[in-house]
N, C-alpha and C positions, 0 to 999 in steps of 0.2 A: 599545457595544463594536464596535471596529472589527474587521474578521476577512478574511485574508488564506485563500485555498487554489492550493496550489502542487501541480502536481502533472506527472508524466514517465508516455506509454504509448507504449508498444508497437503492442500488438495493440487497444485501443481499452478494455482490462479497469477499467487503472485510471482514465480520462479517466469513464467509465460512474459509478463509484464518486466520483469529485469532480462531479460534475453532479447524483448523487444527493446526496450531501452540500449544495451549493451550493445545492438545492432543501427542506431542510431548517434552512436558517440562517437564523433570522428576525433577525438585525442587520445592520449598514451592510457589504457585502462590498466590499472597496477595492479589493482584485486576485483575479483570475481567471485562473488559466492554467498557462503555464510557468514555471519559472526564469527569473527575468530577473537582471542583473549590474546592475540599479539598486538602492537600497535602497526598499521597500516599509514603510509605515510602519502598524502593526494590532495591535494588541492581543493576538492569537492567531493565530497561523498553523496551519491546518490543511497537512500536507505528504503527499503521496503519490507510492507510487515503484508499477511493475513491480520481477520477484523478478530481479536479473542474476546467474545463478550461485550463490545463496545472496545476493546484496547486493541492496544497492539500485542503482539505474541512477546514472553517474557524474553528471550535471547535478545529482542531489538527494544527492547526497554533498557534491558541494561545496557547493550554498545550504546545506545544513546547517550547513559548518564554516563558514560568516560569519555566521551569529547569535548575536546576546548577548545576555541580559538580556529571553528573548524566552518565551513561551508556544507549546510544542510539541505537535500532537494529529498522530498519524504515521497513517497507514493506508495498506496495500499489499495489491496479489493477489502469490499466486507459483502455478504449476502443479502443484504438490503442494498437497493439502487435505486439509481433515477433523481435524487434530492442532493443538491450541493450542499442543503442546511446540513442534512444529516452527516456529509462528508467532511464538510467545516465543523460539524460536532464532534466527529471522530478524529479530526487532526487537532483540537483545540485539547482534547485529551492527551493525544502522541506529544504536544507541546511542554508540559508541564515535565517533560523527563531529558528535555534540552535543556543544557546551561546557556545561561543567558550570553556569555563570551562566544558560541556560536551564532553565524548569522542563518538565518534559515532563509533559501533561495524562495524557494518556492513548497509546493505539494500538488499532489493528483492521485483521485481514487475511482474507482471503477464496480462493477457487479463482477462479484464470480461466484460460481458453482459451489455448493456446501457440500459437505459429507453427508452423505446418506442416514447417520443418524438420526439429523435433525428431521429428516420427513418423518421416520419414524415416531420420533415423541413428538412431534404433532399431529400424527394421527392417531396417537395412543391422545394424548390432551384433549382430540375432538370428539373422540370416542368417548372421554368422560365426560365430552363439555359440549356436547352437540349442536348447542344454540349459539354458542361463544365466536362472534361475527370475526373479533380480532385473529382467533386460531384460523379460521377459513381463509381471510388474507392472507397469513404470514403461510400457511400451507401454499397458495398462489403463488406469492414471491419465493417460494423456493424452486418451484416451476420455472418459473422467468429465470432466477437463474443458472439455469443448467447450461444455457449454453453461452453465457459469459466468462471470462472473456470474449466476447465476438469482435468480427474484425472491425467492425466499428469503431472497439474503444481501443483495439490496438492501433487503429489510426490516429485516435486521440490522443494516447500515449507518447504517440511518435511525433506530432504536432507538438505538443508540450514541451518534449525533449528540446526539440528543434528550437522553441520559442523561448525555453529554459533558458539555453548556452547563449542565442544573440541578446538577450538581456544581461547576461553575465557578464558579455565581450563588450560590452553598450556602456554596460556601469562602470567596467574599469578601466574607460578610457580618458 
């Protein structure tokens, strides 16, 4: 099985998470890395994005929309954690830019560390907005996440992996 992991980072969250992944794949890895505008030729692509705004980052929007006939296993961090709903909302989005002639294996997402901007315009936002309970929390979970990836979820990651491929090997027998 030839196997493809694509993946777009930011702050280095989700490059962490395809390196764990890629340290996990015991078949022929054919590509490694970014997005590229060549076609990539693998049996499964593993795809991973950062959270942009609720989406995925535009480079894995688009590799998304050029695959056909392909085996999709998606996995992303976003800076809010802890809720599968939320995760399931943010892959129910990433969905919409899969062609249907793809099968999608699976997905997995996780908390990671934002840029430093965003603490900033929230505490410029508290600063205007002092009483505003919602700014105070999301100021908190930006705390929480700074040191995610932690090893926790890259053991999860790796779980996944592992639980990914024997379901794969399961179904095509």
């Amino acid at each position: 099985m030839k196997v493809a992991n694509i993946y777009s980072s930011i702050t280095g969250n989700t490059k962490l998470l395809a390196e764990t992944i890629k340290s996990e794949i015991k078949e022929e890895i054919v590509y490694f890395g970014k997005p590229i505008n060549e076609e990539i030729d693998a049996d499964v692509y593993f795809i991973g994005s950062w959270t942009n705004k609720g989406d995925a980052a535009n480079d894995i929007i688009n590799f998304l929309k050029n695959l056909k006939n392909k085996k999709i296993v998606y996995f992303g961090t976003a800076g809010y954690g802890g809720s599968t709903v939320y995760y399931d909302t943010l892959f129910s989005r990433v969905k919409q830019y899969i062609d249907s002639s793809n099968t999608i294996v699976g997905h997995f997402y996780c908390q990671g560390k934002m840029p430093i901007q965003v603490k900033e315009r929230y505490i410029k936002m508290i600063t205007e907005n002092p009483n505003d309970k919602n700014l105070k929390v999301s100021l908190k979970n930006f705390e929480d996440a700074l040191t995610h990836p932690d090893k926790k979820d890259l053991e999860n990651v790796k779980n996944w992996v592992n639980e990914t491929f024997t379901e794969m090997k399961y179904n095509n027998e």
